[in-house]
C-alpha positions as CSV (number, residue, x, y, z in Angstrom):
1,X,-16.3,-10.0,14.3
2,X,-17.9,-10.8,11.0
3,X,-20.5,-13.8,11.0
4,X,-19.5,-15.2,7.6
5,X,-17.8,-17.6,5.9
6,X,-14.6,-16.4,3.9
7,X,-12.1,-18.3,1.9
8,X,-9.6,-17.8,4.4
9,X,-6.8,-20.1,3.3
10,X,-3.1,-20.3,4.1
11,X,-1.2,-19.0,1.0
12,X,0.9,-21.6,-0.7
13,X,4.4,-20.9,-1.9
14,X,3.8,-20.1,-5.7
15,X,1.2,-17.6,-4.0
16,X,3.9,-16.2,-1.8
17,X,6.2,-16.0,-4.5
18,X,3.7,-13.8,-6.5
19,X,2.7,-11.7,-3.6
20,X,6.5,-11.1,-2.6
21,X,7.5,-10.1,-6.7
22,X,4.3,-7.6,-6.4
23,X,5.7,-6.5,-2.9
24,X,8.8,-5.6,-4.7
25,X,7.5,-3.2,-7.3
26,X,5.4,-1.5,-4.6
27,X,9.3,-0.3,-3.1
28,X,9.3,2.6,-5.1
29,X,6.1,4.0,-4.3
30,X,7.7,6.5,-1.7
31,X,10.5,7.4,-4.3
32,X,7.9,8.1,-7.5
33,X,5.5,10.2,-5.0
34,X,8.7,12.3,-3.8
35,X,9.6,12.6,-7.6
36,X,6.1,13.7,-8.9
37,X,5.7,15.8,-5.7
38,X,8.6,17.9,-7.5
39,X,6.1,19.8,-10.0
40,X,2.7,18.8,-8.8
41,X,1.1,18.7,-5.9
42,X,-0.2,16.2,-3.6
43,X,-3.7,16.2,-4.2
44,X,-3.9,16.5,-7.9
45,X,-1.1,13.9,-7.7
46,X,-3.3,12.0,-6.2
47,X,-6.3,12.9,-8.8
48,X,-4.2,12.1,-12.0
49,X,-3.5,8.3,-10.1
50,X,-6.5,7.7,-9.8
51,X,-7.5,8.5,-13.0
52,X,-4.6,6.4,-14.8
53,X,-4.9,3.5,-12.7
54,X,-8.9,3.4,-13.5
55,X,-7.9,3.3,-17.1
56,X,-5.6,0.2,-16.1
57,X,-7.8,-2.2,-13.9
58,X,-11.0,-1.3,-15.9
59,X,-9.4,-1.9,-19.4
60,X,-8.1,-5.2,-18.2
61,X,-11.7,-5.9,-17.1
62,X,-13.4,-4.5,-19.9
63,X,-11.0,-7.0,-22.3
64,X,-12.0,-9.8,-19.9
65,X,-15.3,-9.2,-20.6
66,X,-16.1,-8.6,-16.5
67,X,-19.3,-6.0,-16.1
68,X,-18.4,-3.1,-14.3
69,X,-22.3,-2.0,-13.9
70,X,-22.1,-0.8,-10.0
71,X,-24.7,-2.8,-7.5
72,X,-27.4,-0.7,-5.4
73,X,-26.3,-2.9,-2.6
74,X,-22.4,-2.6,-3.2
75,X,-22.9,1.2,-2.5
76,X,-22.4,2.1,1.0
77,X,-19.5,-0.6,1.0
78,X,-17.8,0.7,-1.8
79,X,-18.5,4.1,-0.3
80,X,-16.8,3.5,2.7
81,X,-13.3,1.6,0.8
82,X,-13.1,4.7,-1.2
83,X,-13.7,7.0,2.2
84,X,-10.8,5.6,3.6
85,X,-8.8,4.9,0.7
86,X,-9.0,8.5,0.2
87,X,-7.8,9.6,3.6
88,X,-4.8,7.4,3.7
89,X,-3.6,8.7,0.3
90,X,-4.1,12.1,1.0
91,X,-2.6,11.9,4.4
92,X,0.5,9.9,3.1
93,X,1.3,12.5,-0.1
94,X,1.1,15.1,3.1
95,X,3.3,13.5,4.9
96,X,5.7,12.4,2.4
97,X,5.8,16.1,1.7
98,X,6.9,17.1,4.8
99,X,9.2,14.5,6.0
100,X,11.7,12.7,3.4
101,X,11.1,9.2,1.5
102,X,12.7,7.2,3.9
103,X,11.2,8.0,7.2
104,X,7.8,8.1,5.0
105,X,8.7,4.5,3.7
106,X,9.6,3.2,7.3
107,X,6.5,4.7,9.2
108,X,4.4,3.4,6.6
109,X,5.6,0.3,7.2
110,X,3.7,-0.5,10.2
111,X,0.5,-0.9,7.8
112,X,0.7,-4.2,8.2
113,X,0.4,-4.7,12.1
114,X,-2.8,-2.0,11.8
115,X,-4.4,-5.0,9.5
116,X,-3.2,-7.9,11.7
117,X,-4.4,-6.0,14.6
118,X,-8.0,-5.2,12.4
119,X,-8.1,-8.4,11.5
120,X,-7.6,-10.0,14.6
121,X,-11.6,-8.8,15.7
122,X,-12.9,-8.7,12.5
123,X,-11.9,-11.6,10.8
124,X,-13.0,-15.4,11.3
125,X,-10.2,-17.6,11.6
126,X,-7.5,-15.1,11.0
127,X,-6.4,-14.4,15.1
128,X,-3.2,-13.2,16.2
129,X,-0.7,-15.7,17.9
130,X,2.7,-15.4,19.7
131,X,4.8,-16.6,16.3
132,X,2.3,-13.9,14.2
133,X,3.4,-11.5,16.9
134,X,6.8,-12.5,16.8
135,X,7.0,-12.6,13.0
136,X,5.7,-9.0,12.8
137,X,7.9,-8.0,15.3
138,X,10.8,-9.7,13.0
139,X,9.9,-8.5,10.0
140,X,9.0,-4.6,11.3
141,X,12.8,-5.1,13.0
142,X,14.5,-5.8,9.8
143,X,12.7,-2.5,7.7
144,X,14.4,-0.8,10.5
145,X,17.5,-2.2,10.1
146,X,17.5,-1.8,6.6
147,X,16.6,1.6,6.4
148,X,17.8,3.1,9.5
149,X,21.0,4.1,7.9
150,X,19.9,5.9,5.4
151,X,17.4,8.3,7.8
152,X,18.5,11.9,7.8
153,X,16.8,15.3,8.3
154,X,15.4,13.7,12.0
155,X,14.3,16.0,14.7
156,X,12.8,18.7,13.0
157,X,9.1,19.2,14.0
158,X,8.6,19.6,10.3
159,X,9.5,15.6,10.0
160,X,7.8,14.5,13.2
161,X,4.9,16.1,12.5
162,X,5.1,14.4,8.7
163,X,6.3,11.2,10.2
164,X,2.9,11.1,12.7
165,X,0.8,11.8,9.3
166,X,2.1,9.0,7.9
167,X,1.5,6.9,11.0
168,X,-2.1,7.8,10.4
169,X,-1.8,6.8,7.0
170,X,-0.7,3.7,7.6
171,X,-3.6,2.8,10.4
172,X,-6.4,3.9,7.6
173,X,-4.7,1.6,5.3
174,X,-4.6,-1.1,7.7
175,X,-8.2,-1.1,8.1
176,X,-9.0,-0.3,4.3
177,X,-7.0,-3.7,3.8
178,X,-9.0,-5.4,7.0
179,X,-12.1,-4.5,5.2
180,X,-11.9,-5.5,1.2
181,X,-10.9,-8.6,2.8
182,X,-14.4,-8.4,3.8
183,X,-16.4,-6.9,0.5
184,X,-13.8,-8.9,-2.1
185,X,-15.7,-12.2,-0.9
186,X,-18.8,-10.6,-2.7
187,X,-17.8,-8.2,-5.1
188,X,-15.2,-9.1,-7.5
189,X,-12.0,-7.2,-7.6
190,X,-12.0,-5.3,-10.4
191,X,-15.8,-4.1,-9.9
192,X,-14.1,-3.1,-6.3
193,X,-11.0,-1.3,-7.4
194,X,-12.6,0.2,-10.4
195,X,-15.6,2.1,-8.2
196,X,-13.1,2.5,-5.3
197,X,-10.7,4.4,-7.7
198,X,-13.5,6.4,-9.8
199,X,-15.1,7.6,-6.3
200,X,-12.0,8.8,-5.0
201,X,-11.6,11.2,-8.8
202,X,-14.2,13.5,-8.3
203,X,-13.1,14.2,-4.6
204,X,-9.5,14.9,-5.1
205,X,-10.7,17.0,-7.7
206,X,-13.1,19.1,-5.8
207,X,-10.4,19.4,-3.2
208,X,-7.3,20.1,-5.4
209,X,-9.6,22.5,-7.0
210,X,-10.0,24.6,-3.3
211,X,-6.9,24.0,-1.6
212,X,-4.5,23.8,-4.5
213,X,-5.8,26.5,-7.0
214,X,-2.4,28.4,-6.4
215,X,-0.1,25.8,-7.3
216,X,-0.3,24.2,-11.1
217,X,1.1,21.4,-12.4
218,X,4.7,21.7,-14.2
219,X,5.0,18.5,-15.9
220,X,8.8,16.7,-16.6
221,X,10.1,13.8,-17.5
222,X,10.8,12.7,-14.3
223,X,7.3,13.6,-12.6
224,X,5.8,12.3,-15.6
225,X,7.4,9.0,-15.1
226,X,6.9,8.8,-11.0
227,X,2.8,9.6,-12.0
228,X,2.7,6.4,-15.0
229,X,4.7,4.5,-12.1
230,X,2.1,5.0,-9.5
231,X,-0.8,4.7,-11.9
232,X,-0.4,1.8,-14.1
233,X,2.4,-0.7,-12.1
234,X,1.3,0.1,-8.2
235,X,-2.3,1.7,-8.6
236,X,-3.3,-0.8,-11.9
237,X,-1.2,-4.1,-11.9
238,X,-0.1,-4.3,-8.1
239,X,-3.3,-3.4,-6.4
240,X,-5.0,-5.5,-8.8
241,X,-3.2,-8.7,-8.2
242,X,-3.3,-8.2,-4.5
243,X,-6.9,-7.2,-4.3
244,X,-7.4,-10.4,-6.2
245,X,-5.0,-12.8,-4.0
246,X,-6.6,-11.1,-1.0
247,X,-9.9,-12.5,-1.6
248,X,-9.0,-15.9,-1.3
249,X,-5.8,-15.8,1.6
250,X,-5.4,-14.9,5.3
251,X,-4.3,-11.1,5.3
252,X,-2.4,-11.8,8.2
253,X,-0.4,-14.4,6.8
254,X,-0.6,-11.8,3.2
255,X,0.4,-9.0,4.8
256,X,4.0,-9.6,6.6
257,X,4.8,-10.1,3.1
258,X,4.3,-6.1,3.0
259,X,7.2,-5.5,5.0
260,X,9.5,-6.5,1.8
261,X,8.2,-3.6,0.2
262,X,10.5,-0.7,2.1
263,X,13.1,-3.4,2.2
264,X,13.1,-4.1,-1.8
265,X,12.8,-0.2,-2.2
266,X,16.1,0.2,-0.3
267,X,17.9,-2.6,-2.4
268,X,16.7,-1.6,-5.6
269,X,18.0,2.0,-5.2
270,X,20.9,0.5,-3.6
271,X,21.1,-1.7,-7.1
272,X,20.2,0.8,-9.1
273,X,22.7,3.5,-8.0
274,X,25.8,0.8,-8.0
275,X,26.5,0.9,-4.1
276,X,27.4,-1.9,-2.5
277,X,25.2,-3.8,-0.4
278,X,25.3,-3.0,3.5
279,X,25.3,-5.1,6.3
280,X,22.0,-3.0,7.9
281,X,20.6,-4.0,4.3
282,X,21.5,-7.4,4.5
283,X,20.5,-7.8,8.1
284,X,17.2,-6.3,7.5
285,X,16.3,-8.6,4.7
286,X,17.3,-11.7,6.6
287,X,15.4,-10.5,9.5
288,X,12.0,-9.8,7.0
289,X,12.7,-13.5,5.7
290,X,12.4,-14.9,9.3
291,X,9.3,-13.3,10.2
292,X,7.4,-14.1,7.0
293,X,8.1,-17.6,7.5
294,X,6.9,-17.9,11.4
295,X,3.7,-16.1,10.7
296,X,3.6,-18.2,7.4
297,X,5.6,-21.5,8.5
298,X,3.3,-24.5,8.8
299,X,2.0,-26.0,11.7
């Protein structure tokens, strides 16, 4: 447990509503990563995000007039974000790789439960209780349902052994959520998500540079598109607002909101592509609603 005081407050509505029209946009991420995966490979994927989404939250900083000028005692914090910020998004562009974008979307999914569960001994004030649990269990039931359907390519050890990668991935990220919570109460968010991104560039480059020397990058429209997607809307605007929400809210009562994310993706291709709205779909939203309002409902 941390011995500290946090703002740890209950999220109103107009805060849920934000967090929820964020959630949203992040319900493409599998979808752009399997695009750009088509033409460049994972890690210097993962390089060129991290340098476009620098560019976003520090230029929004920089015309905010917010220093940027990193603390000797912010170090081995920062260090540690960007540690496992690294691992989770390698792992995940691995895994997405081998598996397809909907078993990636749905095993990432359980992020949230890894925080909750983080959270739960780290956190003051932020324990779990049998409507969190039952929420969670609500809202994890209804990305199934929702994107159950639409699962194919299962039983190959090719896609198990992707879809256990992106388990892992979403444990890491569950505790790389669990602890800005912690650092955001003292270092502001885009100091945080400026260094955490910058760290992370020189590392993806040293690796892409070994592992990947073999395999260049053949830009097109379309991966070029997936790579601005990821950079500016989920790595620059999303993770900024929710970085910045995060420092103020409960992440368990923040997080279930998560589980819109694979459920949004799944209407908006749905949307997108003029098919008509399934019962799974519209089962799996309705269950999503019902848990974020037990773990967020009111006493």
């Amino acid at each position: 447990m941390i011995e500290k005081e946090f703002r740890n407050e209950d999220p109103p509505g107009k805060i849920i509503a934000l967090v929820l029209s964020t959630i949203s946009l992040y319900g493409g991420n599998s979808l752009a990563v399997k695009i750009s995966l088509q033409g460049i490979p994972p890690l210097k994927m993962a390089f060129l995000r991290y340098i476009l989404g620098t560019l976003a939250v520090g230029g929004v900083g920089f015309f905010q007039g917010m220093s940027m000028r990193l603390r000797f005692e912010e170090v081995r914090r920062l260090s540690v974000v960007a540690v496992l910020h690294a691992f989770h998004t390698v792992l995940l562009n691995i895994g997405t790789e081998l598996t397809i974008a909907s078993r990636s979307t749905i095993f990432f999914a359980l992020y949230p439960i890894f925080t909750v569960i983080f959270g739960h001994f780290w956190l003051p004030d932020d324990r779990l209780s049998v409507r969190k649990i039952l929420g969670i269990l609500s809202a994890f039931g209804g990305v199934v349902a929702a994107i159950a359907p639409n699962l194919r390519g299962d039983g190959t050890l090719e896609s198990l052994i992707g879809d256990l990668i992106v388990t892992l991935a979403a444990c890491l990220f569950g505790l790389r959520i669990t602890l800005t919570k912690v650092f955001v109460q003292d270092i502001y968010p885009h100091r945080l998500l400026v260094w955490l991104l910058s760290l992370n560039i020189p590392c993806f480059l040293f690796l892409s540079y070994f592992l990947e020397r073999g395999k260049p990058i053949a830009l097109t429209l379309a991966n070029g598109a997936g790579m601005l997607y990821q950079g500016w809307i989920l790595t620059g605007f999303c993770f900024l607002t929710l970085t910045s929400v995060l420092r103020k809210y409960k992440a368990s009562k923040l997080v279930v909101l998560y589980f819109f994310m694979p459920v949004s993706g799944v209407l908006f291709s749905n949307l997108f592509l003029g098919d008509e709205l399934s019962l799974s779909i519209l089962a799996g939203t309705v269950l999503v609603a019902a848990g974020i309002y037990l773990v967020n409902m009111r006493r």
